[in-house]
C-alpha positions in Angstrom: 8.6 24.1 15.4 11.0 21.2 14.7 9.9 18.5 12.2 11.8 15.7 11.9 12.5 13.5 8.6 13.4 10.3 10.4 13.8 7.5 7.5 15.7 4.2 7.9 14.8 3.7 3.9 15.9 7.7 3.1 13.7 9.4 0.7 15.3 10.7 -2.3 17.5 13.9 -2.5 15.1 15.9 -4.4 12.3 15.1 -2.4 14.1 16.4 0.2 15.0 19.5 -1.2 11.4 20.6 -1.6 10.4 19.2 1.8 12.8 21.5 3.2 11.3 24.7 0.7 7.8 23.7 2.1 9.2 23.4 6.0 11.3 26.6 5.2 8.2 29.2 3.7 6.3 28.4 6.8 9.3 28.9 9.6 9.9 25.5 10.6 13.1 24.0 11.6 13.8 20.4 9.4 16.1 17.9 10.7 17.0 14.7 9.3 17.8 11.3 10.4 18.7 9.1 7.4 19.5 5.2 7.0 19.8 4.4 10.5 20.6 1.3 12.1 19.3 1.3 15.6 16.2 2.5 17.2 18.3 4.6 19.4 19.0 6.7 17.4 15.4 7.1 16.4 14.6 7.8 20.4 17.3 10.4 21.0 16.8 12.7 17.4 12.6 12.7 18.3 13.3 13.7 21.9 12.9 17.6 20.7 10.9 17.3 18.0 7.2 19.1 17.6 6.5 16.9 14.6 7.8 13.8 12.6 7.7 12.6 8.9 8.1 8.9 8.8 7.9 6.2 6.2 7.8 2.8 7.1 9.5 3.3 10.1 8.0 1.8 13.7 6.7 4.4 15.9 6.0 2.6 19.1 4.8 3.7 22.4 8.5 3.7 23.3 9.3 5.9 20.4 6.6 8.3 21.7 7.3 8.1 25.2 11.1 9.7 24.1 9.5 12.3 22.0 8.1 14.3 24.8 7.4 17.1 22.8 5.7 15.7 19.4 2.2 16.8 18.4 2.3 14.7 14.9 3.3 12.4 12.8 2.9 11.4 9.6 3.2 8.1 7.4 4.3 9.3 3.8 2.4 6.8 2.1 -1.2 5.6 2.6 -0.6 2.4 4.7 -0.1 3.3 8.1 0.0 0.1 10.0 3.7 1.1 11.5 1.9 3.8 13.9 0.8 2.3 17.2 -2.3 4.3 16.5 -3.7 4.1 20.5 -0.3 4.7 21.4 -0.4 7.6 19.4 -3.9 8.7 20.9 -2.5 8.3 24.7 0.5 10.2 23.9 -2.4 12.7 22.8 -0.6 12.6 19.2 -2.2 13.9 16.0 -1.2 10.1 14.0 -1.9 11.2 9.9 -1.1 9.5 6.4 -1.3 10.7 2.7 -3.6 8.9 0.7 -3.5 9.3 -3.1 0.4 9.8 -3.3 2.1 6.9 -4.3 -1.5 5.2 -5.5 -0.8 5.5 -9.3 2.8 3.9 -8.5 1.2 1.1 -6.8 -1.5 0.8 -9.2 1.5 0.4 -12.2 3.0 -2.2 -10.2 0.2 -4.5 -10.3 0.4 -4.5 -13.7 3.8 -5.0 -14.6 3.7 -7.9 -12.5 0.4 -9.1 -14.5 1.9 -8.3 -17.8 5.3 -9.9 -16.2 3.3 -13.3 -15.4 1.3 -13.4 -19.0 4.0 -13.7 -21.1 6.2 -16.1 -19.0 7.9 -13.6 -17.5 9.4 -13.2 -20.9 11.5 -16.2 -20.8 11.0 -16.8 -24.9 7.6 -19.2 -24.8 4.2 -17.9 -25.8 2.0 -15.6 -23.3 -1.5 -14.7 -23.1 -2.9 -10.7 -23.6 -4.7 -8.9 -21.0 -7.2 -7.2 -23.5 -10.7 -9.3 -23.3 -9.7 -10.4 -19.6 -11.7 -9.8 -16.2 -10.2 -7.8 -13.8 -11.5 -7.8 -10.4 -10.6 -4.8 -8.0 -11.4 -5.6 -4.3 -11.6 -2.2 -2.8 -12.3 0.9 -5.0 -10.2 3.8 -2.9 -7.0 5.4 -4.7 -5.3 2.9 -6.2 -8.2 1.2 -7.2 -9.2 4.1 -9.5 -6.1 3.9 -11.1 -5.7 0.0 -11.5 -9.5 0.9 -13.3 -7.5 3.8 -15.7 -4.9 1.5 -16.9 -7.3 -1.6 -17.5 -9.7 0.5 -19.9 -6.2 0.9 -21.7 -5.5 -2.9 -22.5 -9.3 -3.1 -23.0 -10.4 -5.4 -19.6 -13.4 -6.0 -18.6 -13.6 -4.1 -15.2 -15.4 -5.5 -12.0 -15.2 -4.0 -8.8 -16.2 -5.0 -5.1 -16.0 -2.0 -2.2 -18.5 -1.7 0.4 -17.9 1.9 1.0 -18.3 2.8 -2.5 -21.6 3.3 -4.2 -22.3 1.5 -7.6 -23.4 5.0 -8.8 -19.4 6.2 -8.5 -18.0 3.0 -10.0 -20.1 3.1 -12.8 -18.9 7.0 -13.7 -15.5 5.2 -14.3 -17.1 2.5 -16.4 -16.5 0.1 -13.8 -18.9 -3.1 -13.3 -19.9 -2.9 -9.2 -20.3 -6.6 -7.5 -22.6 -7.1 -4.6 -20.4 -9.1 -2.7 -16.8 -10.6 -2.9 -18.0 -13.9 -3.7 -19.4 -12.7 -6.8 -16.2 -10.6 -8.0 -14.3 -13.3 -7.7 -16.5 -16.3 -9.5 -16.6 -13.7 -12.5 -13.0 -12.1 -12.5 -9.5 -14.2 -14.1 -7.3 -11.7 -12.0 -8.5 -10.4 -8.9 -6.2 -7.1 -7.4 -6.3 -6.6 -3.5 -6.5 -2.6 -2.1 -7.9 -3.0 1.3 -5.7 -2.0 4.1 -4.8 -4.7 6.9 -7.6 -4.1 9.9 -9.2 -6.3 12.2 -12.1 -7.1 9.8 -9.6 -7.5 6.3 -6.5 -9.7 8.2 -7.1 -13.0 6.5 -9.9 -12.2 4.8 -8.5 -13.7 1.7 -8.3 -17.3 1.9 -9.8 -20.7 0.6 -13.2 -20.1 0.3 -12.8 -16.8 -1.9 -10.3 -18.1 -4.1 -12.0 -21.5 -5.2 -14.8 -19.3 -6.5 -12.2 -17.7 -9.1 -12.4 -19.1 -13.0 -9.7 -21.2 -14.7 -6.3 -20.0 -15.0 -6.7 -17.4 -12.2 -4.4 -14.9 -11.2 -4.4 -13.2 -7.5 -2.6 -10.0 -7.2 -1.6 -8.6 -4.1 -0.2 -5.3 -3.7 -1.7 -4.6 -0.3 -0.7 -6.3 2.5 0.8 -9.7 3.1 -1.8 -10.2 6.6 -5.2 -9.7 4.2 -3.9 -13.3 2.7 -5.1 -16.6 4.6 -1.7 -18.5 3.8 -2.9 -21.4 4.9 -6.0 -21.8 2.2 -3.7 -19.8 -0.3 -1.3 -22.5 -0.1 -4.2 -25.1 0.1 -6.3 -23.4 -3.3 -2.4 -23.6 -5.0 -2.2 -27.8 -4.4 -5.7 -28.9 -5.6 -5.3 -26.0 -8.6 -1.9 -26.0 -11.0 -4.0 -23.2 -13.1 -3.6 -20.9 -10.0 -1.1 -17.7 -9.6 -0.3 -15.3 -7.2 1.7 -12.1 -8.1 2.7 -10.2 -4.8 4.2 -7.2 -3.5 4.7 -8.7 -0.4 6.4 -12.0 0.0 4.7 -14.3 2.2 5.4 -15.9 5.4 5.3 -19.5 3.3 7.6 -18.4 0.2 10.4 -21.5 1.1 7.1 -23.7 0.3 6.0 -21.7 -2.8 9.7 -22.1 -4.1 9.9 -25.7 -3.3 6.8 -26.5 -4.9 5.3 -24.1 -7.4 8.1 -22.2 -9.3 6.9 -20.3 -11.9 2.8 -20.0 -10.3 4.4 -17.1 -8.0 6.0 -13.3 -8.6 7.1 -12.0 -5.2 9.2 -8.3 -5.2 12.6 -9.0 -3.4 11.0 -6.0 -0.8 7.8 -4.1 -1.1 8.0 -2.1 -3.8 4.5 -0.1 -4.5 5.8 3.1 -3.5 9.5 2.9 -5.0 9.4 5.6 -7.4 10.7 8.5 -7.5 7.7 10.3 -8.3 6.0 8.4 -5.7 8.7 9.3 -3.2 8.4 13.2 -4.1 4.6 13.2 -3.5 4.3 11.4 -0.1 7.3 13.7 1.2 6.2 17.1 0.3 2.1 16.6 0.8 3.6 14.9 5.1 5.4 18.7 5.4 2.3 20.3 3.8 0.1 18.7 6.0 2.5 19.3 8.9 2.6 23.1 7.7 -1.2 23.2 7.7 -2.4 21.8 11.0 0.9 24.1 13.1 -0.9 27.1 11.4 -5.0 26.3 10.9 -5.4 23.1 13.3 -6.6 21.2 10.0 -6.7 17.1 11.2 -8.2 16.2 7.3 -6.6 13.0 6.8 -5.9 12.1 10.8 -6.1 8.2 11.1 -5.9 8.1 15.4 -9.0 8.9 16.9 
């Protein structure tokens, strides 16, 4: 079978190297496009391809409709909102991510940027301390786990808020479990987002959650940009000069958060939960071992397309 790595944002060389080892022990063929520039290029190299590793490349129904022979794909990373998943499912391709990857990279992330925001973003004037603070995590998957690791370490108060997630399992991590988002956010200072953008999450977070939050509240968003109500962000940021928000995503409205409430906002020049090189390594080799795996046992584990 060929797999192809096709990467406009290339993954690093030694990931590579052990995709390839984990391509090459099974008898798999690995071909690479790298940095490019034009989706043309992405529709002629997937024209012969049995399977295809992405990242956050677009795989639209016109992508598929080239790649006449492809059976799957996978998103190296846990957000897979690039696939055109009922594309995917008419093209009668197997659409997969790998969750749990790059979680502890996005999970140390959140907190640089919180440590980055409470001490001025280290610009000589005094800060505040995380220890004593109230951390709420909305969404308990992967990186939630994590975020609740490194908070026991500065000694925060841990609150958490997921639906799918039984208070029973939260509490095994020492975590505090909310009934509803309303009441994680009237009891946490910093509030972390971890859902993924869906029908029911897109603009979830907006004015009505946010007021709830206490005095000098911080909003941290390494998720996605569409879970944010822009409109009643921006609205909750001119009736309170105590609010922050500290994103991995920049949003649609940074020119007005720079023209009006410089030093309130952290936004990463591009999104940045994944960029590390451990990160990178991860997502990489567990795409060809799940690519490996369902060519030789049919395994569809962590299929997202229905």
């Amino acid at each position: 079978m060929k797999i192809l790595v096709a990467t406009e944002k290339a993954f690093a060389p030694v990931a590579i190297k052990l995709i390839r080892e984990v391509t090459d022990a099974a008898g798999h063929q690995l071909a690479l496009l790298e940095n490019y520039k034009d989706v043309s290029e992405l529709l002629a190299a997937v024209a012969d391809a049995d399977a295809m590793i992405v990242r956050s490349d677009i795989i639209t129904a016109q992508v598929l409709d080239a790649a006449k022979k492809l059976k799957i794909v996978v998103r190296a990373g846990a957000g897979y909102d690039n696939l055109d998943l009922p594309a995917c499912t008419a093209h009668k391709v197997v659409a997969m991510n790998t969750p749990g990857q790059n979680s502890n990279a996005v999970a140390e992330l959140a907190f640089e940027m919180m440590l980055y925001q409470a001490r001025g973003g280290f610009a000589g004037k005094s800060g505040s301390e995380l220890r004593g603070k109230t951390l709420g995590l909305h969404a308990f998957g992967n990186v939630g786990k994590y975020m609740a690791e490194i908070a026991k370490g500065f000694g925060m108060d841990i609150h958490a808020f997921d639906p799918f997630v039984s208070e029973e399992d939260m509490k095994r991590t020492g975590v505090k479990a909310c009934n509803n988002a309303e009441e994680l956010y009237s009891k946490c200072q910093y509030v972390s987002l971890h859902m993924p953008a869906n029908d029911k999450t897109k603009k979830s977070i907006g004015y009505d959650l946010l007021k709830k939050m206490p005095k000098d509240a911080v909003l941290v968003n390494t998720a996605r940009k569409e879970v944010i109500d822009e409109e009643g962000l921006s609205k909750i940021f001119e009736e309170r000069p105590d609010f922050k928000y500290l994103s991995d995503v920049e949003p649609d409205a940074r020119a007005l958060f720079e023209e009006k409430y410089k030093g309130r906002f952290i936004f990463t020049a591009k999104k940045m939960g994944a960029q590390t090189e451990e990160a990178n390594i991860n997502a990489g080799v567990a795409a060809a071992k799940q690519i490996v795996d369902y060519f030789k046992t049919g395994n569809e584990k962590f299929r997202v397309n229905k």
